[in-house]
py3Dmol code that shows the C-alpha trace and the ligand (Angstrom):
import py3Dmol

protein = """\
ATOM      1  CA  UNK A   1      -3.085 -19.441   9.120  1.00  0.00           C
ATOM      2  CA  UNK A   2      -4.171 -20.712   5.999  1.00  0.00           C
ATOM      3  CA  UNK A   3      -1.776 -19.666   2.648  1.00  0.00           C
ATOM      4  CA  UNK A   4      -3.139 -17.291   0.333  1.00  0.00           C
ATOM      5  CA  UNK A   5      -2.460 -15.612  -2.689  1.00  0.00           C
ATOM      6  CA  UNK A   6      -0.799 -11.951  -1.926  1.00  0.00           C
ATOM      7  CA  UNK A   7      -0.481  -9.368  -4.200  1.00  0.00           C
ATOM      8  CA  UNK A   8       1.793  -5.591  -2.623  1.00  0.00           C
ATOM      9  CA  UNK A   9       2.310  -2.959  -5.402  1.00  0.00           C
ATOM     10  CA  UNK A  10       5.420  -0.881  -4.943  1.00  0.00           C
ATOM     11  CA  UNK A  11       6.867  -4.184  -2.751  1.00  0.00           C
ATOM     12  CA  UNK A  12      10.248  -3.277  -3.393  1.00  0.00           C
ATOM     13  CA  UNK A  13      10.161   0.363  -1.435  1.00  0.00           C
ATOM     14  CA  UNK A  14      10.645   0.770   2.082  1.00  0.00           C
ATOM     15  CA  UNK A  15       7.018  -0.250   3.585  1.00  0.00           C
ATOM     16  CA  UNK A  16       6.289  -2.724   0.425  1.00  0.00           C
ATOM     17  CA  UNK A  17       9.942  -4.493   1.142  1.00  0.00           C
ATOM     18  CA  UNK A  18       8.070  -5.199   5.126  1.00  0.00           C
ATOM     19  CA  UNK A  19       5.046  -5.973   4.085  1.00  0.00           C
ATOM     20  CA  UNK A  20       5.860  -8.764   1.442  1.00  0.00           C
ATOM     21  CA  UNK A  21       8.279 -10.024   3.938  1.00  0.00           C
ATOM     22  CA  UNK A  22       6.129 -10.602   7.041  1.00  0.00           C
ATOM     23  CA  UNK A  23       3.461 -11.996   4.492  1.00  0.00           C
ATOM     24  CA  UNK A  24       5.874 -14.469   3.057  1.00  0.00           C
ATOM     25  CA  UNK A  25       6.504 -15.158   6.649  1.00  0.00           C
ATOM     26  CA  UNK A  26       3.588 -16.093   7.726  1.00  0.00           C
ATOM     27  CA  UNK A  27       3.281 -18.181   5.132  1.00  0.00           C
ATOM     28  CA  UNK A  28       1.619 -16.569   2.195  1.00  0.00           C
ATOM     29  CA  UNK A  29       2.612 -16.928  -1.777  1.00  0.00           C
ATOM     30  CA  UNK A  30       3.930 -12.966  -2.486  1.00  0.00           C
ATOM     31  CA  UNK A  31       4.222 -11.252  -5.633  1.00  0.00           C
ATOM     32  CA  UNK A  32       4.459  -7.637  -6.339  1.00  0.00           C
ATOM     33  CA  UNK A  33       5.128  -5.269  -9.552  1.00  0.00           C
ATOM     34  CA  UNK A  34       7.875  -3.902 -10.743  1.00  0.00           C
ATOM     35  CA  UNK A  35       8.905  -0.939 -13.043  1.00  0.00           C
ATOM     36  CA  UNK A  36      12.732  -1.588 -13.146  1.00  0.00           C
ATOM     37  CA  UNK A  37      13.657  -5.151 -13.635  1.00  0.00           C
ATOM     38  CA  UNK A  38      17.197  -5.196 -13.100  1.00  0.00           C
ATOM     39  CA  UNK A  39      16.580  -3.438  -9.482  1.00  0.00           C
ATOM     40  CA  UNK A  40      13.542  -5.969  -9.104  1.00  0.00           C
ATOM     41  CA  UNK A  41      15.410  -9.182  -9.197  1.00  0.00           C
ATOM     42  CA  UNK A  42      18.515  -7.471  -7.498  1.00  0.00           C
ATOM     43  CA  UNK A  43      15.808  -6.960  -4.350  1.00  0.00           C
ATOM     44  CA  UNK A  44      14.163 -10.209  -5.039  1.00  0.00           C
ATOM     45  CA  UNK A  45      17.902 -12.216  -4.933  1.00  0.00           C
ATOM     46  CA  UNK A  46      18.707 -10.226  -1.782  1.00  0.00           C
ATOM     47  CA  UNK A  47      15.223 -11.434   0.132  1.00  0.00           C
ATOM     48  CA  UNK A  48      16.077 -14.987  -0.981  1.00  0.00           C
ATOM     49  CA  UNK A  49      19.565 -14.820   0.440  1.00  0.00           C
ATOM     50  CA  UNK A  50      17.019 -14.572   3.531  1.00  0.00           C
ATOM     51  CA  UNK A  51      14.932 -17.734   2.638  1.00  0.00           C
ATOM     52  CA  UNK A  52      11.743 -15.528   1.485  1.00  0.00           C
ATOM     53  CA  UNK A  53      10.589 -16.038  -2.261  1.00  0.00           C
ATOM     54  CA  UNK A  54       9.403 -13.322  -3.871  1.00  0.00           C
ATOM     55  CA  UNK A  55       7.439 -13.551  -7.269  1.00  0.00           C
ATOM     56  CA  UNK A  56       7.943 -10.330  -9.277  1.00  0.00           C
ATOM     57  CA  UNK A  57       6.254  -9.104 -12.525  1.00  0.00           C
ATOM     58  CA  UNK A  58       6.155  -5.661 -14.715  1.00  0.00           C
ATOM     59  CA  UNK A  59       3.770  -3.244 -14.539  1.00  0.00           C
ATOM     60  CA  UNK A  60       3.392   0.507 -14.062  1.00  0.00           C
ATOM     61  CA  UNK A  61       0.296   0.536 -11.557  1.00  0.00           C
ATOM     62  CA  UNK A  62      -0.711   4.075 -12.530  1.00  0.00           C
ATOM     63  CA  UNK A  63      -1.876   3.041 -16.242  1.00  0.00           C
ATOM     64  CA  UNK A  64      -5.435   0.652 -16.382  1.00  0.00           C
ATOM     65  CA  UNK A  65      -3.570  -1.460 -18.909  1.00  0.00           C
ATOM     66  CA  UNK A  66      -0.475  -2.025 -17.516  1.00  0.00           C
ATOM     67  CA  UNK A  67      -1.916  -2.706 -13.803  1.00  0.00           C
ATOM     68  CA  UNK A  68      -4.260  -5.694 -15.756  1.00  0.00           C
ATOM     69  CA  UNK A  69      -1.714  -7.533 -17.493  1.00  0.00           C
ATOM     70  CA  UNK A  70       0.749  -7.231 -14.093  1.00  0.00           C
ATOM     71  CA  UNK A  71      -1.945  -8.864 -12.011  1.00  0.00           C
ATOM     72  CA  UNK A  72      -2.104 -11.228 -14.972  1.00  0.00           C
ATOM     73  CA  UNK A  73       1.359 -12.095 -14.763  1.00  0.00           C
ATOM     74  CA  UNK A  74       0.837 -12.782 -10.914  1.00  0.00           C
ATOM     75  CA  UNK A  75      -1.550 -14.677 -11.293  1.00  0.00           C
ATOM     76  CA  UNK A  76       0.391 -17.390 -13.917  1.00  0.00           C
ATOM     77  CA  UNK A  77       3.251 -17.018 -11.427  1.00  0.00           C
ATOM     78  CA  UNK A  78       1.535 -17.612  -7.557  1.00  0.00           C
ATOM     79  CA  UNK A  79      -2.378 -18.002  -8.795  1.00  0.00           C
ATOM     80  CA  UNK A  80      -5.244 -15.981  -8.026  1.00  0.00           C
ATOM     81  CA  UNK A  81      -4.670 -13.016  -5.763  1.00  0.00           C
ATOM     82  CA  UNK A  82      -6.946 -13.553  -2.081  1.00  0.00           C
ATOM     83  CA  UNK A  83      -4.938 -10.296  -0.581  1.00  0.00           C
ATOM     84  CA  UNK A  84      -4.204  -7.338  -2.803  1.00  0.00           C
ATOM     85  CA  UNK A  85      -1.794  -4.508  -0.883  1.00  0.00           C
ATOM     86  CA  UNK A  86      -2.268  -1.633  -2.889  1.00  0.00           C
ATOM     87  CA  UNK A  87       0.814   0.058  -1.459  1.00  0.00           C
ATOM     88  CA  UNK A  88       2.539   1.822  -4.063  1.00  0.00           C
ATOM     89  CA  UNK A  89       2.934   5.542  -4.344  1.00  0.00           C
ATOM     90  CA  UNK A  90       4.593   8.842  -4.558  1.00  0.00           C
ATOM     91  CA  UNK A  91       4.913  12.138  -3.536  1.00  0.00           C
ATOM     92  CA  UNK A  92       5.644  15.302  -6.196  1.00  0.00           C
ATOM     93  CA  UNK A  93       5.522  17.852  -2.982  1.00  0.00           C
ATOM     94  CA  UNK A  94       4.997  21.894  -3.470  1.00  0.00           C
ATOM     95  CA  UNK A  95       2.774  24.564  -2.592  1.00  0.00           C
ATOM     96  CA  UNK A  96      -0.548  24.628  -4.473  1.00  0.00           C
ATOM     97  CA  UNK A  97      -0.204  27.768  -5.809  1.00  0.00           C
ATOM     98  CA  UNK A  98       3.065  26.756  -7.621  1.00  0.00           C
ATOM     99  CA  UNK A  99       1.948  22.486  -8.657  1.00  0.00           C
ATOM    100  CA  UNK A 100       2.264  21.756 -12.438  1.00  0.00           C
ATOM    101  CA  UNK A 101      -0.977  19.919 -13.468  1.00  0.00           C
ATOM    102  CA  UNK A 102       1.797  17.076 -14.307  1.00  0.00           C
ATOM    103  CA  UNK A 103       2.660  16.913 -10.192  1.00  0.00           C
ATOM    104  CA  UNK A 104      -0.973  16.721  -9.148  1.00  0.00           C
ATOM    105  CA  UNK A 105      -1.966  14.075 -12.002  1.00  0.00           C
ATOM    106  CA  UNK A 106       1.273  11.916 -11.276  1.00  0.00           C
ATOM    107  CA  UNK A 107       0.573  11.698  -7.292  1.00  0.00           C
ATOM    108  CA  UNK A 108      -3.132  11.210  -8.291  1.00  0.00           C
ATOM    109  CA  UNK A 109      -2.121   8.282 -10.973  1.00  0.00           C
ATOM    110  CA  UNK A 110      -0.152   6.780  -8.688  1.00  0.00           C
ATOM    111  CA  UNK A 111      -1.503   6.650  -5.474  1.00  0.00           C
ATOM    112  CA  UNK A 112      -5.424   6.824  -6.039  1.00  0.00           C
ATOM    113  CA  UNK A 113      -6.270   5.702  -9.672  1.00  0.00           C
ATOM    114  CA  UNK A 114      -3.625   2.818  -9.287  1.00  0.00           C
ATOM    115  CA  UNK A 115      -6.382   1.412  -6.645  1.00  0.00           C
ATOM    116  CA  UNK A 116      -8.564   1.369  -9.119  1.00  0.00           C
ATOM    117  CA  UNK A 117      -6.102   0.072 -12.088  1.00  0.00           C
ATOM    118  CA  UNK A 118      -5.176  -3.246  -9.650  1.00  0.00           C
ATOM    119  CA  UNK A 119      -8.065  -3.802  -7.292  1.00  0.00           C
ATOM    120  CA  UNK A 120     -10.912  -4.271 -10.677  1.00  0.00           C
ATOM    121  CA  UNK A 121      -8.714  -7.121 -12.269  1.00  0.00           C
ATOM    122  CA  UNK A 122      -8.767  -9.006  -8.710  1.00  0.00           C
ATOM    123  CA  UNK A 123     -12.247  -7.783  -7.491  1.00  0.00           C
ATOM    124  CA  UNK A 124     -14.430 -10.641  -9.492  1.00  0.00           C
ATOM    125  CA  UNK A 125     -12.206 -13.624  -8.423  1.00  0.00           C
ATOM    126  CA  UNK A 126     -12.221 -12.640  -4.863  1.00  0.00           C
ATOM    127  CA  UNK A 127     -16.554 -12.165  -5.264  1.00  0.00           C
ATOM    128  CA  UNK A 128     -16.350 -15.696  -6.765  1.00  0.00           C
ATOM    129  CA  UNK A 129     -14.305 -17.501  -4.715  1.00  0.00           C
ATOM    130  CA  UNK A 130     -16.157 -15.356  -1.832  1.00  0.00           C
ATOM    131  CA  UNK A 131     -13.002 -14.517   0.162  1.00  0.00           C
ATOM    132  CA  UNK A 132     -10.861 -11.476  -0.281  1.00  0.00           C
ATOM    133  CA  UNK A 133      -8.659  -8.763   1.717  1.00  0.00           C
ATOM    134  CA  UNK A 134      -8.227  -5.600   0.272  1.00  0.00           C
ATOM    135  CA  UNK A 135      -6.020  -2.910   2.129  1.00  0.00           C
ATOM    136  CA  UNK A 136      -4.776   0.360   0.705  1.00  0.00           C
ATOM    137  CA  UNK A 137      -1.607   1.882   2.514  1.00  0.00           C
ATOM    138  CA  UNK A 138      -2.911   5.904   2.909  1.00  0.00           C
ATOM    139  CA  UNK A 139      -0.993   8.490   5.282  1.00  0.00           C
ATOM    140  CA  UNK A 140      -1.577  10.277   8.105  1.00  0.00           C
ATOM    141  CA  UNK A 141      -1.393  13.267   5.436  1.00  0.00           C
ATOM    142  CA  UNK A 142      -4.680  12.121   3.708  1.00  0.00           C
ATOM    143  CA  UNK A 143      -6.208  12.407   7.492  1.00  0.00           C
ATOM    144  CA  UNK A 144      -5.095  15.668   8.411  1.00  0.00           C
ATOM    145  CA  UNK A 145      -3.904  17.546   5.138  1.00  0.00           C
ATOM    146  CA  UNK A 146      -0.425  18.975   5.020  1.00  0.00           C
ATOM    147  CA  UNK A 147       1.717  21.684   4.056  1.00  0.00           C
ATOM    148  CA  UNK A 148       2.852  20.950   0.522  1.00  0.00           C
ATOM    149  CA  UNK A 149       1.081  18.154  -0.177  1.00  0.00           C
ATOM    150  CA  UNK A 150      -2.078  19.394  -1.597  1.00  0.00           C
ATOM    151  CA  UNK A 151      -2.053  16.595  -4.041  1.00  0.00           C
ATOM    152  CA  UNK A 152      -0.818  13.808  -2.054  1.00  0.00           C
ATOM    153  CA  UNK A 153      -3.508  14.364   0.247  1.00  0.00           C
ATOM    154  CA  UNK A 154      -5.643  14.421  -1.921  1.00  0.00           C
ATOM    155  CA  UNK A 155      -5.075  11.001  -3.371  1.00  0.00           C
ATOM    156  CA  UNK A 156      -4.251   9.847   0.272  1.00  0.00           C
ATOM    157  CA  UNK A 157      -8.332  10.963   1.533  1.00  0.00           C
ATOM    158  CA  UNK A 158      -9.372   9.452  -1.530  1.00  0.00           C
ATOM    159  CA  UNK A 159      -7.808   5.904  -1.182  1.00  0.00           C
ATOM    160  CA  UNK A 160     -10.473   5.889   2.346  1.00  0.00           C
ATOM    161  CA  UNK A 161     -13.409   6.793   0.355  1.00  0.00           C
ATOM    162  CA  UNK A 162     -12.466   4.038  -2.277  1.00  0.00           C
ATOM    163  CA  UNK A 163     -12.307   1.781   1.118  1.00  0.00           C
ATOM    164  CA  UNK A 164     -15.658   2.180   2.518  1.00  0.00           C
ATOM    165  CA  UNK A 165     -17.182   2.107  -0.844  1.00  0.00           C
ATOM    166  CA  UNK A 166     -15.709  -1.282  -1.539  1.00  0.00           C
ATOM    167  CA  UNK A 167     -16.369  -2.545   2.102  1.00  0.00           C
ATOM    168  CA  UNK A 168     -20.171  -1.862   1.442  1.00  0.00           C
ATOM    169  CA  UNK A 169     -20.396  -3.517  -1.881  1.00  0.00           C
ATOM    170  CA  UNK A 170     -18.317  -6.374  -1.144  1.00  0.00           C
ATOM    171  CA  UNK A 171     -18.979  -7.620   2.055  1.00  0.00           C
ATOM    172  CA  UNK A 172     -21.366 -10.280   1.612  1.00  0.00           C
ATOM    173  CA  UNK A 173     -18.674 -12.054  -1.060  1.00  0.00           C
ATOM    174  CA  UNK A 174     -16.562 -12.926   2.351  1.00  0.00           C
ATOM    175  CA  UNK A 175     -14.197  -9.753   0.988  1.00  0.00           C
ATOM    176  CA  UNK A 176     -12.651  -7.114   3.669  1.00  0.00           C
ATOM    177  CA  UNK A 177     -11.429  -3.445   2.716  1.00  0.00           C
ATOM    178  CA  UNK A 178      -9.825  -1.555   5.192  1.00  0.00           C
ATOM    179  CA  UNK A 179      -6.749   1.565   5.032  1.00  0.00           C
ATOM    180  CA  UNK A 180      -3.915   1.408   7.243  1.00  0.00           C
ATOM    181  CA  UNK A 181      -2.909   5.274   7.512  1.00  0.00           C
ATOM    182  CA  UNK A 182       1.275   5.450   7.962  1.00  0.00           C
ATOM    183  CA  UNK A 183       2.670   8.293  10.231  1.00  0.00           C
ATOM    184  CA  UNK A 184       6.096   9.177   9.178  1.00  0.00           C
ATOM    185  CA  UNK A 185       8.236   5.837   8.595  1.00  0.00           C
ATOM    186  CA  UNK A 186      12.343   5.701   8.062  1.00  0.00           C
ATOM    187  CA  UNK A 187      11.856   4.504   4.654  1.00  0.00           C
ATOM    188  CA  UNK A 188      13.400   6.521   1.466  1.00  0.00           C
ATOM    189  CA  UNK A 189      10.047   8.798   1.202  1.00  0.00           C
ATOM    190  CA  UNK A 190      10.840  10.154   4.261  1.00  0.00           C
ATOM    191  CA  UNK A 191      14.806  10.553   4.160  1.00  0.00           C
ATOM    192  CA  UNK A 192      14.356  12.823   1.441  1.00  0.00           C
ATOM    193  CA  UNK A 193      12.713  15.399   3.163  1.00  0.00           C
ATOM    194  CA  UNK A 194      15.573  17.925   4.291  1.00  0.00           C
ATOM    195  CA  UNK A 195      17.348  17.192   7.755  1.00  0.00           C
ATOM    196  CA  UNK A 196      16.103  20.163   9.111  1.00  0.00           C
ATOM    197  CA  UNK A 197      12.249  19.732   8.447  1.00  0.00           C
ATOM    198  CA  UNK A 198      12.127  16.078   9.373  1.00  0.00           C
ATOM    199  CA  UNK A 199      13.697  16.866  12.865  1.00  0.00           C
ATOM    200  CA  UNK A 200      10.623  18.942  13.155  1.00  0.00           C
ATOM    201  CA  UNK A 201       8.600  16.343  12.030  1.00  0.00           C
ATOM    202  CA  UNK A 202       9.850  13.949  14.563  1.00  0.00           C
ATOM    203  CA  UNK A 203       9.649  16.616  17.329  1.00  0.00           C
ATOM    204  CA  UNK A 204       5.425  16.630  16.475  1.00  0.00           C
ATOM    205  CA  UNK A 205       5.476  12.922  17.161  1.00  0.00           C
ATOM    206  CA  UNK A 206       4.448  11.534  20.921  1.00  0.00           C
ATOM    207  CA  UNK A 207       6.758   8.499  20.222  1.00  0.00           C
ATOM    208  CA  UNK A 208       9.694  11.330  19.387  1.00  0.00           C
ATOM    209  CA  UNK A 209      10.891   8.713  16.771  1.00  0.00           C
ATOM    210  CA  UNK A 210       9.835   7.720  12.908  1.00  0.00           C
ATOM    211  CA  UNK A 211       7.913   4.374  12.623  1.00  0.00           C
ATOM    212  CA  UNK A 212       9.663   1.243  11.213  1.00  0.00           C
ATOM    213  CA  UNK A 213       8.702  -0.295   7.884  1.00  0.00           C
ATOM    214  CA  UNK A 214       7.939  -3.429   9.983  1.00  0.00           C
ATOM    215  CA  UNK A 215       5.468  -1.377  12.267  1.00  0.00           C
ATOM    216  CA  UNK A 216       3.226  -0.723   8.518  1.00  0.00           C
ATOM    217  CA  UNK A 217       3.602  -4.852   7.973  1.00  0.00           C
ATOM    218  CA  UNK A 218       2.120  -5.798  11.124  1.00  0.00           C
ATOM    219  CA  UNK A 219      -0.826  -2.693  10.692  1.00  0.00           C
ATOM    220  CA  UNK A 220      -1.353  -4.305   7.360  1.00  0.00           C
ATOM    221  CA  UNK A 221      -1.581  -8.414   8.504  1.00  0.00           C
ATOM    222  CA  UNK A 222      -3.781  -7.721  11.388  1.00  0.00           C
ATOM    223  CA  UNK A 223      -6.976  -7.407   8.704  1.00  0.00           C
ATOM    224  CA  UNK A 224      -5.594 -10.652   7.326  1.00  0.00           C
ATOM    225  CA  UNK A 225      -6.908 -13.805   9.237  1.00  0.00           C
ATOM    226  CA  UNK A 226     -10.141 -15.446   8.995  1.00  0.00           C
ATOM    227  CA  UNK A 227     -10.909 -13.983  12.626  1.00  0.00           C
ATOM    228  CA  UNK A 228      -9.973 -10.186  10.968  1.00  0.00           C
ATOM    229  CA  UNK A 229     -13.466 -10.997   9.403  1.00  0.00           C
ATOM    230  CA  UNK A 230     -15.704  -8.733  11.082  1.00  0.00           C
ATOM    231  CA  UNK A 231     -13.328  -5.915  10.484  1.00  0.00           C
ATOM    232  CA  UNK A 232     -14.121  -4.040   6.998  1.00  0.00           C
ATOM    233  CA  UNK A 233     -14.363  -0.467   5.847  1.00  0.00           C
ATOM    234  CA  UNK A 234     -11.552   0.694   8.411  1.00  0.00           C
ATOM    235  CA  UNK A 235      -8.866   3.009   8.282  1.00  0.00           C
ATOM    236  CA  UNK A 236      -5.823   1.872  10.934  1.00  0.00           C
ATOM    237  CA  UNK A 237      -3.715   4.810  11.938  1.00  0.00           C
ATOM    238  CA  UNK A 238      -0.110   3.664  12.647  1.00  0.00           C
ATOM    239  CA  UNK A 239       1.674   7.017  13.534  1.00  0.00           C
ATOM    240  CA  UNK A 240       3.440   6.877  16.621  1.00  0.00           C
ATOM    241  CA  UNK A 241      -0.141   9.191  18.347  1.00  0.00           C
ATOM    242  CA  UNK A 242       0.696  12.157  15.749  1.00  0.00           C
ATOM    243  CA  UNK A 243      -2.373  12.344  14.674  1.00  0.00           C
ATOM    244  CA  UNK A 244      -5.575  10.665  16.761  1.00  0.00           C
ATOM    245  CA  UNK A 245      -8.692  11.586  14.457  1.00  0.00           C
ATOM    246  CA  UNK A 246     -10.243   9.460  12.142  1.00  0.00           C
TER     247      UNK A 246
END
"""
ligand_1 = """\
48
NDP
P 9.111 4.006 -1.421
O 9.416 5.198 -2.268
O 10.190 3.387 -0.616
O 8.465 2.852 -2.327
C 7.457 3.117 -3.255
C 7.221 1.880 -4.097
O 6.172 2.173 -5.023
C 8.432 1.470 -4.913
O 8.486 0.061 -4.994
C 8.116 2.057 -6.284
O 8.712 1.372 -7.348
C 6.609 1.834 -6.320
N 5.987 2.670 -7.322
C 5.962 4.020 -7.379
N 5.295 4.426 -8.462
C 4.878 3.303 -9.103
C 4.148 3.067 -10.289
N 3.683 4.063 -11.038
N 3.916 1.800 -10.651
C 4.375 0.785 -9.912
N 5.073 0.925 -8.787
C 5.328 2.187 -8.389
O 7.901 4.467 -0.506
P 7.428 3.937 0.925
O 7.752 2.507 1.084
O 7.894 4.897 1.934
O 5.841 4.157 0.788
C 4.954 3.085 0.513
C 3.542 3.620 0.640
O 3.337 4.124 1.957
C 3.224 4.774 -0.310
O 1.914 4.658 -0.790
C 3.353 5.981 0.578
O 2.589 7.062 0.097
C 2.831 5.440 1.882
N 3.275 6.177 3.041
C 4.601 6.285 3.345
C 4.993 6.972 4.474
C 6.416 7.099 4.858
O 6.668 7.779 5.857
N 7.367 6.473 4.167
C 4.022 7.634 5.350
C 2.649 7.440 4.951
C 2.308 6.743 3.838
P 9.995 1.969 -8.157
O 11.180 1.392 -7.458
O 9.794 1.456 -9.531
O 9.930 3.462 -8.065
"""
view = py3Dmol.view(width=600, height=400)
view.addModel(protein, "pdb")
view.setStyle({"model": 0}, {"cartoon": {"style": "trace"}})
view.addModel(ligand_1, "xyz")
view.setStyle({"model": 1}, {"stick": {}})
view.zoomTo()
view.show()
């Protein structure tokens, strides 16, 4: 495969720690952000210990400004960004009738306007240089709503619309956009949901386990390759058969 240029926001969580992994694996140059630097090059020391560089620069990917000078940064470090991850996010879970405006606008920050804050600073290389892959990590959750997460959801839908806008205006540049949608995955997200509700989560899922990290990774380099070309405006549901709609 030939070496690109990748770029995975939140890289250092559970799913962004797989993703920049295999990609590093398979050869790619991989940066991602980072809000806490000491943690950052702890986690970047520890993934060289297993012969996989890394390139790490700050930025908060919820703020316009911050997002542009991070991809910036990347961009000094490893060059222009071919395949932007936009993987970070978080969850601020309660019922609707009880969410602070501050919950909803964080999850919404974070998780929907952040593809906005890191996708336009790579968009116009990618058109010029007429190759691209965009892929926003979304949830099962943004699929088929849940219980608590009115917000999260609601960034989660959004991400797909965001998709298959982008696919349409960009794929004559050589540029594919595509969503892989997680089912539950054994990262920290997950573990802190009480014992006794994710037992019950896990009892919902035809696999009767939670997905690995790893499982997200390989969702997310399948749109990679030149022959992935075809493939844009396309929302991958990894989630064990939880959930089989769209
Ligand atoms: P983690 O909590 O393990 O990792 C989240 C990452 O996002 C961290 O690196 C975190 O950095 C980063 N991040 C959070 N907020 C910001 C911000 N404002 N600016 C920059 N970076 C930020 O989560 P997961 O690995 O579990 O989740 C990754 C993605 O997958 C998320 O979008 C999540 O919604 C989605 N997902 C996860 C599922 C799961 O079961 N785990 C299921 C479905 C979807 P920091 O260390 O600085 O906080």
């Amino acid at each position: 495969m030939t070496s690109r240029v990748a770029l995975v926001t939140g890289g250092t969580g559970g799913i962004g720690t797989a993703i920049c992994r295999r990609l590093a694996l398979s050869g790619h140059r991989v940066a991602t952000n980072y809000r806490n630097e000491e943690k950052a090059r702890a986690w970047q020391a520890q993934l060289k210990a297993e012969g996989i560089d890394v390139a790490i620069a700050p930025g908060d990917v919820s703020t316009a400004e911050d997002a542009e000078s991070m991809v910036r940064a990347v961009e000094a470090l490893v060059g222009p960004v071919d395949i932007l991850v936009n993987n970070a996010g978080i969850t601020r879970d309660t019922t609707f009738h009880k969410m602070t405006s501050q919950q909803w606008n964080e999850v919404i920050c974070t998780n929907l306007n952040s593809c906005f804050n890191v996708t336009r600073p790579v968009i116009e290389g990618m058109r010029a240089r007429k190759w691209g892959r965009i892929i926003q990590i979304s949830s099962i959750n943004g699929q088929k709503g849940q219980y608590g997460q009115a917000n999260y959801a609601a960034a989660k839908a959004g991400m797909h619309g965001f998709t298959i806008s982008l696919a349409q205006e960009n794929a004559k540049f050589g540029i594919t956009v595509n969503t892989v949608s997680p089912g539950y995955i054994g990262t920290d997200m997950v573990m802190a949901v009480p014992e006794d509700v994710r037992n019950k989560i896990v009892a919902q899922i035809p696999t009767g386990r939670l997905g690995d990290p790893d499982e997200i990774a390989y969702a997310v380099s399948f749109f990679i390759p030149d022959e992935a070309g075809w493939i844009t405006g396309a929302n991958l549901s990894a989630n064990g058969g939880q959930y089989m709609g769209w």
